[in-house]
MIVO-396433 format. One record per residue: z, x, y of N, C-alpha, C in turn. Coordinates in steps of 0.2 Angstrom, whole numbers, plus 2048, in hexadecimal, padded with zeros to 3 digits. Layout:
% MIVO-396433
ZXYZXYZXY...
//
This chain:
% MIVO-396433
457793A5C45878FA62459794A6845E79AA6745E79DA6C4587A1A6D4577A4A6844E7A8A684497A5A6C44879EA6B443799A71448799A7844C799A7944D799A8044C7A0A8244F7A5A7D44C7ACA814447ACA834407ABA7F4397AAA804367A8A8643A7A1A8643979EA8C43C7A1A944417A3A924437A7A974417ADA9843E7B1A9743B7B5A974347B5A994307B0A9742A7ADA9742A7AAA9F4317A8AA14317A5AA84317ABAAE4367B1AAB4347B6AB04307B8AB042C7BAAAB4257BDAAB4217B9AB04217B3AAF41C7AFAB541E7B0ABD4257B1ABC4297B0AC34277B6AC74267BCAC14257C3AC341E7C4AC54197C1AC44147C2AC44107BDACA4127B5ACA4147B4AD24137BAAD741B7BBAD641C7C1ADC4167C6ADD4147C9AD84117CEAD74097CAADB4077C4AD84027C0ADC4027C1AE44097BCAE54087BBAEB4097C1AF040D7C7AEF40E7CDAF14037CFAF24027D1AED3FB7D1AEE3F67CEAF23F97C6AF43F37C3AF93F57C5AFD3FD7C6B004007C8B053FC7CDB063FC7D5B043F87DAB053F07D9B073EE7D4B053E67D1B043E67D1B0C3EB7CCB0E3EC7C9B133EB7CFB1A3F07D2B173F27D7B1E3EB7DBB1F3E87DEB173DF7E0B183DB7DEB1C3DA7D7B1C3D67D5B203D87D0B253DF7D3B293E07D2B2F3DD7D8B343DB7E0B323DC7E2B363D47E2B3C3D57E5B3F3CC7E5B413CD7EBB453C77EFB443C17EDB433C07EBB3B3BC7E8B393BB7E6B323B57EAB2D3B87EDB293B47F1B263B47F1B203AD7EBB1E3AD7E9B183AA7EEB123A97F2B163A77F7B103AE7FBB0B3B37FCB103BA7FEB0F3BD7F8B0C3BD7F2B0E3C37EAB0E3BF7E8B053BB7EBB043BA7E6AFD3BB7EAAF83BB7F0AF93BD7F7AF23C57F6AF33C87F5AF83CF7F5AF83D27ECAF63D17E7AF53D07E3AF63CF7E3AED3C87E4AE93C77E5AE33CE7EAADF3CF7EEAE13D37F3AE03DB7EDADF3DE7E9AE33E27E6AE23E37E0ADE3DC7DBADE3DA7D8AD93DD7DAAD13D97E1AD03D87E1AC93DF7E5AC83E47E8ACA3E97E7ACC3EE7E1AC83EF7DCAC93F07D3ACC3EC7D2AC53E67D3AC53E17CEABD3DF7D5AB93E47D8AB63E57DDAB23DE7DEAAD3DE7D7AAB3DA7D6AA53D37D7AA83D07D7AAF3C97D7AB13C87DBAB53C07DDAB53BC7E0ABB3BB7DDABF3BC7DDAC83BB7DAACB3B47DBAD03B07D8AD13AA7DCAD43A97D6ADB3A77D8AE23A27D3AE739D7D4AE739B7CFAE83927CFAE73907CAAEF38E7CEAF438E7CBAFD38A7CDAFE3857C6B0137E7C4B0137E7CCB0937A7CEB093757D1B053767D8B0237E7DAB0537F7E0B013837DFAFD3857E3AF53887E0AF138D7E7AED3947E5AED3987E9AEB39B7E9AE53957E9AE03997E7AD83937E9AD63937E6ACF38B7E5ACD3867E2ACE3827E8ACF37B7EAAD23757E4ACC3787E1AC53727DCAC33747D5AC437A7D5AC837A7CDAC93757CBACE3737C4ACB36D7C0ACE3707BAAD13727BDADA3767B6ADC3737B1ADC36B7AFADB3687A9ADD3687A6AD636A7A9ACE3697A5AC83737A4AC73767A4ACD37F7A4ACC38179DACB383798AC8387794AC838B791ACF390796ACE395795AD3391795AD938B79AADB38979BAE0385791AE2380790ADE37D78CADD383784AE2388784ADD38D780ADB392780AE2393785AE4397786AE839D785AE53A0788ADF3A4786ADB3A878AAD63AD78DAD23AE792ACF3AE78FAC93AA795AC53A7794ABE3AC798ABB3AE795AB53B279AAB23B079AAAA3B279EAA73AC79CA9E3B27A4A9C3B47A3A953B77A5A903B67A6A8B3AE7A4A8C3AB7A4A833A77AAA843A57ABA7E3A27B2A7C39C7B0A7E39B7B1A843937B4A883917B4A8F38D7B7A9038C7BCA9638E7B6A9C38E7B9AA138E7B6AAA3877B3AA83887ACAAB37F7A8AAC37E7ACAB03817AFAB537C7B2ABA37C7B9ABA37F7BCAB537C7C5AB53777C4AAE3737C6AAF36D7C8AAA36B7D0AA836F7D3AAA36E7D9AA93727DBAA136C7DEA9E36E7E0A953767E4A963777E8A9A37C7EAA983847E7A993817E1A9B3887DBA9C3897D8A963837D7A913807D2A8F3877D6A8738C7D0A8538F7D1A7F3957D7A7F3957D8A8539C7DDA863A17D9A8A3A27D4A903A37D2A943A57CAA913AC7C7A8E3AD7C0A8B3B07BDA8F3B27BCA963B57B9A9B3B37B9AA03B07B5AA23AE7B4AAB3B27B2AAD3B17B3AB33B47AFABB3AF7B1AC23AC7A9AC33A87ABAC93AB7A8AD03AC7A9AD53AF7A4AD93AA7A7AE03A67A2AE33A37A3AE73A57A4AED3A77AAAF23A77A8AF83A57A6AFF3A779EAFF3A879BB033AA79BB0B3A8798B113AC795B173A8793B1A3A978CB1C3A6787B1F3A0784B1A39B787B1F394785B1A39078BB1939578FB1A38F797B1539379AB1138D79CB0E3907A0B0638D7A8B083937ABB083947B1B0A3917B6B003927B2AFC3927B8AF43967B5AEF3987B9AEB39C7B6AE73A07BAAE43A87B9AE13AC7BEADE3AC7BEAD73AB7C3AD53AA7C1ACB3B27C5AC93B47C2AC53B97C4ABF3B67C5AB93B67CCAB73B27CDAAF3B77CFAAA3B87CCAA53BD7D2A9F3B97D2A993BD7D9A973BC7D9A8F3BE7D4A8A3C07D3A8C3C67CDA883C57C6A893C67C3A833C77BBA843CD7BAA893CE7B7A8D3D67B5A903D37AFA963D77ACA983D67A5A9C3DC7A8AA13D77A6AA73DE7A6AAE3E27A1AAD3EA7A2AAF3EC79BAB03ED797AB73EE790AB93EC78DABC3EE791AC23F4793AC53F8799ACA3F379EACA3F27A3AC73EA7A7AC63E67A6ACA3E479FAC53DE79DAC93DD79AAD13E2797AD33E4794AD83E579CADD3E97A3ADC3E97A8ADF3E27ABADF3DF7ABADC3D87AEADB3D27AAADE3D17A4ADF3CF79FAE53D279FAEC3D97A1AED3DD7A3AF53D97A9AF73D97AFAF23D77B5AF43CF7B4AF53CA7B0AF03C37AFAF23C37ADAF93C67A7AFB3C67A3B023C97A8B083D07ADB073CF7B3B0C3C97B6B0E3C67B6B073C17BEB083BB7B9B0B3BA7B5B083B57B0B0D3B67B2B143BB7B0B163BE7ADB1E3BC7B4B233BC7BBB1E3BC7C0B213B57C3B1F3B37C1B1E3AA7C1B1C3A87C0B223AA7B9B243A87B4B273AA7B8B2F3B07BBB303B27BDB353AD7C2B373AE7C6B323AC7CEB323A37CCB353A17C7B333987C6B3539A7C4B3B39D7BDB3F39E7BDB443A07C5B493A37C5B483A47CDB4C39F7D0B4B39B7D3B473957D5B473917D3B4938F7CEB4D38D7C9B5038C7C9B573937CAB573967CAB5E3977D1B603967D5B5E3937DEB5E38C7DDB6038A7DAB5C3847DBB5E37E7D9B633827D1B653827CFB6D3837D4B723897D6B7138D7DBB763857DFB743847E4B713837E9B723787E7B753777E1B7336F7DCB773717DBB7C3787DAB813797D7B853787DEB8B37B7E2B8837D7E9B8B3767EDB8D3727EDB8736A7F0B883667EBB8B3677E5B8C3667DEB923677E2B9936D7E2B9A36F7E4BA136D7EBBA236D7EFB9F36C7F6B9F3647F4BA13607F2B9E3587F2BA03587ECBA635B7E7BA735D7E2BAF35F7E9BB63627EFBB43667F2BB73607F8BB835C7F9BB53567FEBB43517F9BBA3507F2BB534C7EFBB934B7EDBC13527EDBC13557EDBC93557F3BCF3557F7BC93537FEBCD34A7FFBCF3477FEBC83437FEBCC33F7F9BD03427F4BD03407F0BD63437F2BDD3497F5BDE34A7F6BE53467FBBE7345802BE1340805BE1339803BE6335800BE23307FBBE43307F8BE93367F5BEA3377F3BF23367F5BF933B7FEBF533A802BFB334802BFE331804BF732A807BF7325802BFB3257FCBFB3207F7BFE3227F7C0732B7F8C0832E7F9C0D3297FFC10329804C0E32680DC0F320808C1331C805C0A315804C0D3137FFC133177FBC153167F7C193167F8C1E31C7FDC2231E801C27319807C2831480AC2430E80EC26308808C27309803C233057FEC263037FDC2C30C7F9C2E30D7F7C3430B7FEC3930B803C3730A80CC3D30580BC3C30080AC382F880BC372F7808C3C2F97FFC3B2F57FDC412F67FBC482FD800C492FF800C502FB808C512FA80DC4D2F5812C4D2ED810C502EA80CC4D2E3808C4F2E7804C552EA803C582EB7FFC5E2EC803C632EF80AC632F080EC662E8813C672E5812C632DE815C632DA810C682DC809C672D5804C6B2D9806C722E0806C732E1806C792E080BC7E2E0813C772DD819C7C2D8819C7C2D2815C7C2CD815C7C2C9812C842CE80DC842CC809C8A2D280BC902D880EC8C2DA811C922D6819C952D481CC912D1821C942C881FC962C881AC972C081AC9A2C2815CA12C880FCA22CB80DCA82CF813CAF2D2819CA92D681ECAD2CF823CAE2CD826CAB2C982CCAC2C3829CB22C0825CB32BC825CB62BF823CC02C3820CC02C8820CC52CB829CC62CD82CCC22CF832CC42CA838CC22C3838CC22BE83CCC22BC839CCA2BD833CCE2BB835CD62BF838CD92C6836CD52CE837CDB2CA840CDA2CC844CD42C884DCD22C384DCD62BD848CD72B884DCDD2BA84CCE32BE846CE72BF848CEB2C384CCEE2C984DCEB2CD852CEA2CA85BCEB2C585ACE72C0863CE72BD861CEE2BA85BCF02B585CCF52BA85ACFC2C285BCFC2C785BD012C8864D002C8865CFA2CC86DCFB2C5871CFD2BF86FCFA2B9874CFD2B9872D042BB86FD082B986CD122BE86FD132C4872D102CA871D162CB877D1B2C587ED172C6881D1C2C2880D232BE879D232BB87BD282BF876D2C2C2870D292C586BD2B2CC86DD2D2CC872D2B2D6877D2F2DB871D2C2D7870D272DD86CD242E5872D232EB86DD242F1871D252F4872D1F2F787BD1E2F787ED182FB878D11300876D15304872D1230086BD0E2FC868D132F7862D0F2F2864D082F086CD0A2EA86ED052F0870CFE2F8871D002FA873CFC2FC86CCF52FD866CFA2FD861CF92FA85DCF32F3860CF82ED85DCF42EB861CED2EF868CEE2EC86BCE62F2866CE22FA865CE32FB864CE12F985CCDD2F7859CE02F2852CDE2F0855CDA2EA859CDA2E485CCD72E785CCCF2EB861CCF2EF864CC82F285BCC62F4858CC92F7851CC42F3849CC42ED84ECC82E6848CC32E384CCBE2E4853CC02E0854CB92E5853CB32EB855CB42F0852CAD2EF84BCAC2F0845CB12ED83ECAF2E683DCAA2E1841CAE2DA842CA92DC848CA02E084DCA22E184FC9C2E6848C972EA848C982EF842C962E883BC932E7837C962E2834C922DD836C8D2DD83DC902D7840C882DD843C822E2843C862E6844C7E2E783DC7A2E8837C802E7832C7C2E282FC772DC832C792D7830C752D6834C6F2D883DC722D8841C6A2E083EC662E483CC682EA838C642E5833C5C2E282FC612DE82AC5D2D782AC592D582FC5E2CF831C592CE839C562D483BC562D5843C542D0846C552CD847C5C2C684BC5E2CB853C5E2C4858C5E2C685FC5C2CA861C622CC866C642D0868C6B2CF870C6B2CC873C702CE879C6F2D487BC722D4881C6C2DA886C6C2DA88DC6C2E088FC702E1897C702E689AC712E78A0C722F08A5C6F2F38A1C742F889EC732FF89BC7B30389DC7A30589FC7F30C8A2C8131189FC8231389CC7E31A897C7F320897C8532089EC853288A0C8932389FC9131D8A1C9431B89EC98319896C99317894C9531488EC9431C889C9432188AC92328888C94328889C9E32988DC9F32B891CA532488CCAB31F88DCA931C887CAF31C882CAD31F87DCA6320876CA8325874CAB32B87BCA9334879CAF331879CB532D87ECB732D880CBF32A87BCC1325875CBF32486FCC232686ACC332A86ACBC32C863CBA334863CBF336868CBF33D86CCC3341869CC833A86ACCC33C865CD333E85CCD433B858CCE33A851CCE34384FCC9342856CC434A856CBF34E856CC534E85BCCB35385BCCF358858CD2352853CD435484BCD7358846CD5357847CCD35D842CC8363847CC636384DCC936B853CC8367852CC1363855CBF363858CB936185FCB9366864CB536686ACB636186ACAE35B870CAE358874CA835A87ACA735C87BCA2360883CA1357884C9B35888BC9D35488EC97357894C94354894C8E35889AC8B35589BC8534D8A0C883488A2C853498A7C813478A8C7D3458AFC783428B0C7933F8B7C783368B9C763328B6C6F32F8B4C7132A8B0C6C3248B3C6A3208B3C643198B6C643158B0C6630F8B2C6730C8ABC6930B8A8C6330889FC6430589CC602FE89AC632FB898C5E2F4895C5F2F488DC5F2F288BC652F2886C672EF883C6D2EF87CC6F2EB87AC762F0878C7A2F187EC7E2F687FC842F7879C872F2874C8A2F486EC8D2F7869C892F4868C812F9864C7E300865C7C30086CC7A30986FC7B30C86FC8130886DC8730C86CC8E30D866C8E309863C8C30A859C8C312858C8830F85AC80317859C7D31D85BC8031E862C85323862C8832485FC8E32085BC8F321858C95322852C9331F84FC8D323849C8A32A849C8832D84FC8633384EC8333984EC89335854C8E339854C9333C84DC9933584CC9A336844C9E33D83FC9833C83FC9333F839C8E34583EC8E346843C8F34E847C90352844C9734D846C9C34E843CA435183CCA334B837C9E34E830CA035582EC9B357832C9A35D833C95364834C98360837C9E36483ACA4365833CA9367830CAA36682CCAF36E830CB2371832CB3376832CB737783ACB937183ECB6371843CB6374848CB137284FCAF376853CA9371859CA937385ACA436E862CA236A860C99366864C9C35F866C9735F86DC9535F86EC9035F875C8D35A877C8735587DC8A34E880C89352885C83350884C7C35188BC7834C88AC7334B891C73344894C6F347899C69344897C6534589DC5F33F89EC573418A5C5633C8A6C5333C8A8C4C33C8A5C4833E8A6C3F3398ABC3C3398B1C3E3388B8C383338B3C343378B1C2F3388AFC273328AAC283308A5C2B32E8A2C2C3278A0C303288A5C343218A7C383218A2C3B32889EC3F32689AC4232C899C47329896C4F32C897C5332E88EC5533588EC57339887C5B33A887C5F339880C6433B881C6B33F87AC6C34687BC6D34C877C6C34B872C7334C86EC7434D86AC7D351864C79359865C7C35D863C7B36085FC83363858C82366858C8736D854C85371853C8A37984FC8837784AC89372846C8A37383EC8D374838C89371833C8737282CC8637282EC7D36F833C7D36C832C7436782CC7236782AC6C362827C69366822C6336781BC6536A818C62368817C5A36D81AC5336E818C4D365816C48366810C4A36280AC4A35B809C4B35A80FC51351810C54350818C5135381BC4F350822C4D34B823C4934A81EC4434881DC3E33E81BC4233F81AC49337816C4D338819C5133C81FC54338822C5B333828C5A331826C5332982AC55324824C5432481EC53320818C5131B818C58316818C57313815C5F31480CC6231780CC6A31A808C6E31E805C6C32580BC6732780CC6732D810C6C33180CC7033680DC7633E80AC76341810C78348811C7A34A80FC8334280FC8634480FC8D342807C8D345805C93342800C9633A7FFC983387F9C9832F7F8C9632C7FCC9B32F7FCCA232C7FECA932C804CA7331807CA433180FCA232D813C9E32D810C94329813C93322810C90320811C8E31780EC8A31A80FC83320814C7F320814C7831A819C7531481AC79312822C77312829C7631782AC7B31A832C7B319836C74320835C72323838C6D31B836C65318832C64313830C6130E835C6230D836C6830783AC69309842C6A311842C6A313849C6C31284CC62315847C5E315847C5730D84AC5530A845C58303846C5630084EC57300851C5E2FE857C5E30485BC5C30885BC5A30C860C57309862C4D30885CC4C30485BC44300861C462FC85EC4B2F4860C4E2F3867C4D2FA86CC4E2FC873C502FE876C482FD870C44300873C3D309876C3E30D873C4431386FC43316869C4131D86AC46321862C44326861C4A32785AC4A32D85BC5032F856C4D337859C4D33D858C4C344854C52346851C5034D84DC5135284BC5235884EC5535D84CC5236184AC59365845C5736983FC5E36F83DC5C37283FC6037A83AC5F37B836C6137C82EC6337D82AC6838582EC6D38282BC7338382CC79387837C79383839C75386840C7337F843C7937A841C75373845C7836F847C71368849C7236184BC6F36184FC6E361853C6935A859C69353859C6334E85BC6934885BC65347862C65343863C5F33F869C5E33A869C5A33586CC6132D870C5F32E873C5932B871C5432A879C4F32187DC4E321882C5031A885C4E318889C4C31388AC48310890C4330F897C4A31089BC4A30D8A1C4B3088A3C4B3048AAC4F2FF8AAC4B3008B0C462FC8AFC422FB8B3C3C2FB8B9C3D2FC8BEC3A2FA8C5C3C2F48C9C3B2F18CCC422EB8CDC3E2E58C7C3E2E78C2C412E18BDC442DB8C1C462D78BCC432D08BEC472CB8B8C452C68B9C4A2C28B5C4B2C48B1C502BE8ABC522BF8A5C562C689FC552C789FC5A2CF89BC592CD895C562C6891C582C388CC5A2C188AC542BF88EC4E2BA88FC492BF889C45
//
């Protein structure tokens, strides 16, 4: 009698102990597959490892649709459990219904298949294989269904997160190519922006053409009488004793129809780029008689010209169209002046670059932010309409091209301007026709 209580006693810690030892185990199970990131290639070896641990008696293998961590001849789609959604257990001497492979076949007398499950997908299945005949008992088996349903739950997770990776990492090569494509859209924009605005210059360029077209055949033909009669005043005066001062009068007329008539044929070379002869110019003279005339008219508004020449070598060029552009910049220095200031002439010569600068800078109004970007555009204007026409600085651009130059400018609002002539030199050792 005592003997069976011992048994039974004994029989009940043994159960008591091995509880513990279960539950101790799912607990660990547990804590595996809380952590994340999830790493089912790590969580199932550790995870098997603890199993077989717990079910002494068995090899533990997972088999997870599409990769499989056990045995390589199980046939999930010939599996019961799987089929069944249900766990299949068999104790009798013969193979797994769903492993078909000869080397299971008659060594293996106890299965255990327990599908896992969550929701409505089957993630694989968990097999318990032994050498031995033995049966789980109901606690066993009840622990060995907990642990299938965890490992499910984290199948199940571990895809979702993979899932959700991999959204993350579509959504980011989304935006990355949205962010690409945005670029080159604004790209494109500039670009249509660029073309539009040579557009809009092209065909304010032809309207500048038809203009000087009919401007120079309205003005030329009126200042081709004013010019003869002019010669056929200065060839009579001496008989006519016209007084030194009126003859001095009238040359000066003379000289500012024929800049009127030259002025219109620059208009028309502007637009029709006719050829223009050229020849060696002397800058530092060619400076020095546009001050001495222009000198007088600056005086009147208290406008002081300072110069402050270097020696220059000459350039090749058409003296009268280098005197129009200095007489363009200069007048738009003057009208910058309204209250009066100073203008400052400086010339310099770059060695290095065989090319000579002529600075005309003044303190006045400056050039507002805003119009910089279009005061080279044609009729385009900073003055008032009675002031200017907007071709200046257009046609001053145009024959400095024309010279195999550029002109340059920089403005500060209400600081002041400076522009600057830039010109090739002549070559060394030139020869031939300038013209050719």
């Amino acid at each position: 009698m005592c003997d069976r209580m011992d048994v039974k006693q004994n029989t009940a810690l043994s159960s008591e102990e091995e509880l513990k030892k279960q539950i101790a185990a799912l607990h660990k199970i547990n804590n595996m597959t809380g952590f994340l990131p999830i790493k089912i290639e790590e969580l199932l070896p550790a995870i098997k490892e603890v199993m077989e641990d717990i079910f002494a008696d068995y090899q533990c293998n997972f088999n997870i649709f599409p990769k499989r961590h056990g045995c390589n001849r199980l046939e999930l789609g010939d599996c019961k459990a799987i089929r069944d959604q249900l766990p299949m257990i068999s104790d009798q001497d013969q193979t797994c219904p769903c492993c078909t492979g000869e080397a299971c076949r008659g060594i293996f007398h106890s299965h255990v298949c327990v599908p896992l499950v969550s929701g409505k997908e089957v993630f694989g299945v968990m097999t318990l294989k032994s050498l031995l005949k033995v049966r789980l008992s109901r606690d066993s088996l009840e622990m060995l269904l907990a642990i299938a349903n965890q490992v499910a739950a984290t199948l199940q997770r571990s895809q979702l997160l993979n899932r959700l990776a991999q959204e993350k990492n579509n959504l980011e090569e989304a935006n990355q190519e949205i962010t690409q494509l945005n670029r080159s859209l604004f790209d494109t924009i500039k670009e249509l922006e660029k073309t539009q605005r040579q557009l809009i210059y092209s065909e304010r360029l032809a309207a500048a053409g038809r203009l000087a077209a009919n401007l120079t055949h309205e003005i030329n033909n009126p200042t081709g009488i004013i010019l003869s009669r002019l010669e056929w005043l200065l060839l009579e005066a001496p008989e006519t004793e016209l007084p030194e001062e009126v003859v001095k009068d009238l040359l000066v007329i003379k000289k500012h129809t024929e800049r009127i008539a030259q002025t219109t044929r620059g208009l028309l070379s502007f637009s029709r780029r006719t050829k223009n002869e050229t020849t060696l110019v002397d800058l530092e003279n060619l400076i020095k008689e546009t001050v001495v005339w222009l000198e007088r008219q600056f005086s009147r508004k208290d406008i002081i010209i300072v110069l402050n020449l270097s020696r220059l070598p000459t350039v090749i060029g058409n003296k009268d169209q280098l005197e129009q552009v200095l007489v363009n910049i200069l007048t738009n220095a003057k009208d910058a002046l309204p209250e009066g200031g100073k203008i400052k002439i400086t010339t310099k010569y770059d060695t290095e670059k065989n090319n000579v600068q002529i600075d005309i800078e003044d303190n006045g109004t400056g050039i507002p932010e805003d119009m910089m970007n279009s005061i080279f555009d044609p009729f385009f204007s900073t003055k008032e309409k009675e002031l200017g026409t907007g071709l200046g600085l257009p046609i001053s651009l145009t024959i400095m091209k024309e010279h195999g130059g550029f002109l340059r400018m920089e403005s500060t609002p209400h600081e002041g301007s400076c522009f600057s002539m830039i010109l090739p030199c002549v070559p060394e050792n030139q020869e031939g026709d300038l013209n050719e």
